[in-house]
C-alpha positions, 0 to 999 in steps of 0.5 A: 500500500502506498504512503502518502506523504505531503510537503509544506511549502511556502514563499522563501522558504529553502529550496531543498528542504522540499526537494531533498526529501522528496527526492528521496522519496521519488528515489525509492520509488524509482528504485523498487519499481512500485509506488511506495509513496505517492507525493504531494506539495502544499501551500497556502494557494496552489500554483508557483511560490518563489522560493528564497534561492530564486527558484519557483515550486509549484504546489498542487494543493491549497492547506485546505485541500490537504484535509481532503487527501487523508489519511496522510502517511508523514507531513513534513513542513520546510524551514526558510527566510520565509518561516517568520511570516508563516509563523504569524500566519493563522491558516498555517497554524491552523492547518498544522494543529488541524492536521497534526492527529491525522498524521502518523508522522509529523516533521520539519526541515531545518528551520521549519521546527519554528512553525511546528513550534508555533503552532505548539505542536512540539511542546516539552519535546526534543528538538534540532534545526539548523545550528545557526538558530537553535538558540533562537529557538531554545530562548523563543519556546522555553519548554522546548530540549533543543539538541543543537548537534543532532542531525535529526530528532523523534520525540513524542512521535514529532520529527525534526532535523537540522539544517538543509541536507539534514532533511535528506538524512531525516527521509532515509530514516523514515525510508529505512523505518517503513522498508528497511535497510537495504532499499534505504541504503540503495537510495542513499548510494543512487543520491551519492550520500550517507545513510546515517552520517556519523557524528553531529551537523555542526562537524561537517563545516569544521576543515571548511569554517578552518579554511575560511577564517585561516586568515595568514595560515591559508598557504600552509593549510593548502600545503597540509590538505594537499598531503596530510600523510607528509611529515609536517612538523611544527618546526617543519610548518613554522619555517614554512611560514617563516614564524617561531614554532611559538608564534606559529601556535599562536596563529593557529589559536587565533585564527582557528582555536586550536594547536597545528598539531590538533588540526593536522590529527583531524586532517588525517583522521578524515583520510582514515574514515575515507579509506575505512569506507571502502568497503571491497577492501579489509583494512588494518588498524595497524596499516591505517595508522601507519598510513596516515601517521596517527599512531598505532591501532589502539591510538586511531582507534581511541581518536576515532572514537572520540572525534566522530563518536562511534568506533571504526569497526562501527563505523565501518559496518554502519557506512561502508556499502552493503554489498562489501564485506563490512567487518574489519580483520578481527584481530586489529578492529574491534 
């Protein structure tokens, strides 16, 4: 039986907060060759709504028209420049209130937690949206637990996820949820992404915040990201820019709040979890560390762990394609 899931849109909202879930599932429906979902865009009046990228959707049904398409499966709502003015919109609410015990599933993309919270439908739940405003959040709705690193959160049978792509990892979940694993995670390979994606949103724009704020030290983290396996010492890096080692430090805790040291283990941490997701090839602790200069097996496997929250044999297992044997040697993961 198909599950009917419909999408909340607005003017200015985000662009692939709508798209990133719906095509994941449009994917699956392509993938399994049946009609597991069948798909369905809303907003206050039907036809194109400019979306704050430049981009026109087109919504085939009025909120109106939403009740008359039950029993709907999972409503999602999109978050945007535009969730404000929705916020004080009395037909949304209205709408998401009337229709929130119909649903199975209710959820919102990025900042789109803000209208669910409005509508006070997300009252003493947990909570995530983009990182940027989970302040915002947390300080306008007191009785909300907002988690700022998750990439998506179910609590009281509500959904919501961080920001942007965080609402593709949002679908594959429900996806995984209603047909397993296995289909999920031919979707996520078909879209290029991760099926779950360790550790928290805010990890994911670490090396690039690094690389914007770098300020003096962006030829040498050019020099780093190129080989991170060469061995750059400290004195190695400071008489590359020309600076005591001392002076070197200060640099790197001015610009990017950490030591040279710190920031090359995570470069090369990074290659380390690239080459663990290769799933055709078994791979040695041992041999990875050496690699990527990062110690011995117990040394990368404590980093590993403390850096991305899961061990590598976990994460190996949960990331690395199922069609690949996914276990590490035994005697040097685990």
């Amino acid at each position: 039986m198909s599950r009917h899931i419909a999408l909340i849109a607005y003017p200015d909202c985000q662009l692939l907060d709508v798209s990133g879930p719906w095509q994941v599932f449009a994917t699956a429906n392509e993938l399994s060759q049946r009609p597991l979902y069948q798909l369905t865009l809303a907003a206050s009046v039907p036809g194109k709504l400019m979306t704050n990228g430049g981009l026109a959707l087109d919504a085939s049904h009025s909120l109106d028209q939403l009740a008359s398409l039950a029993p709907l499966d999972t409503l999602l709502v999109a978050g945007g420049s535009g969730v404000s003015r929705q916020c004080e919109t009395p037909e949304m609410l209205a709408t998401l209130r009337a229709l929130a015990p119909q649903v199975r599933r209710l959820g919102s993309i990025c900042s789109g937690a803000f209208l669910l919270a409005a509508a006070g439908l997300l009252d003493g739940l947990r909570v995530t949206t983009h990182w940027r405003y989970a302040d915002a959040l947390a300080n306008a709705y007191p009785s909300l637990k907002v988690a700022p690193d998750a990439l998506y959160v179910e609590s009281g049978g509500r959904y919501t996820s961080a920001g942007v792509t965080a609402g593709i990892d949002l679908a594959l979940s429900l996806l995984e949820a209603d047909h397993g694993a296995e289909l999920a995670g031919r979707v996520a390979r078909e879209l290029v992404v991760f099926l779950h994606r360790p550790g928290g949103q805010s990890q994911f724009s670490e090396i690039l915040r690094g690389q914007q704020s770098a300020g003096p030290l962006r030829r040498l983290l050019d020099r780093l990201h190129a080989d991170p396996a060469a061995e750059h010492s400290v004195t190695g890096m400071a008489d590359f820019m020309a600076v005591t080692p001392r002076h070197l430090s200060r640099l790197f805790r001015r610009h990017l709040n950490t030591t040279p040291g710190a920031y090359l283990t995570q470069l090369r941490l990074e290659q380390a979890r690239l080459a663990l997701l290769d799933g055709h090839t078994p791979v040695a602790l041992e041999r990875l560390a050496k690699r990527w200069r990062l110690g011995g097996a117990e040394q990368l496997r404590r980093q590993f762990q403390r850096y991305y929250g899961v061990s590598p044999s976990v994460y190996r297992q949960r990331f690395a394609s199922s069609h690949a044997d996914s276990t590490l040697e035994h005697h040097s993961c685990r």
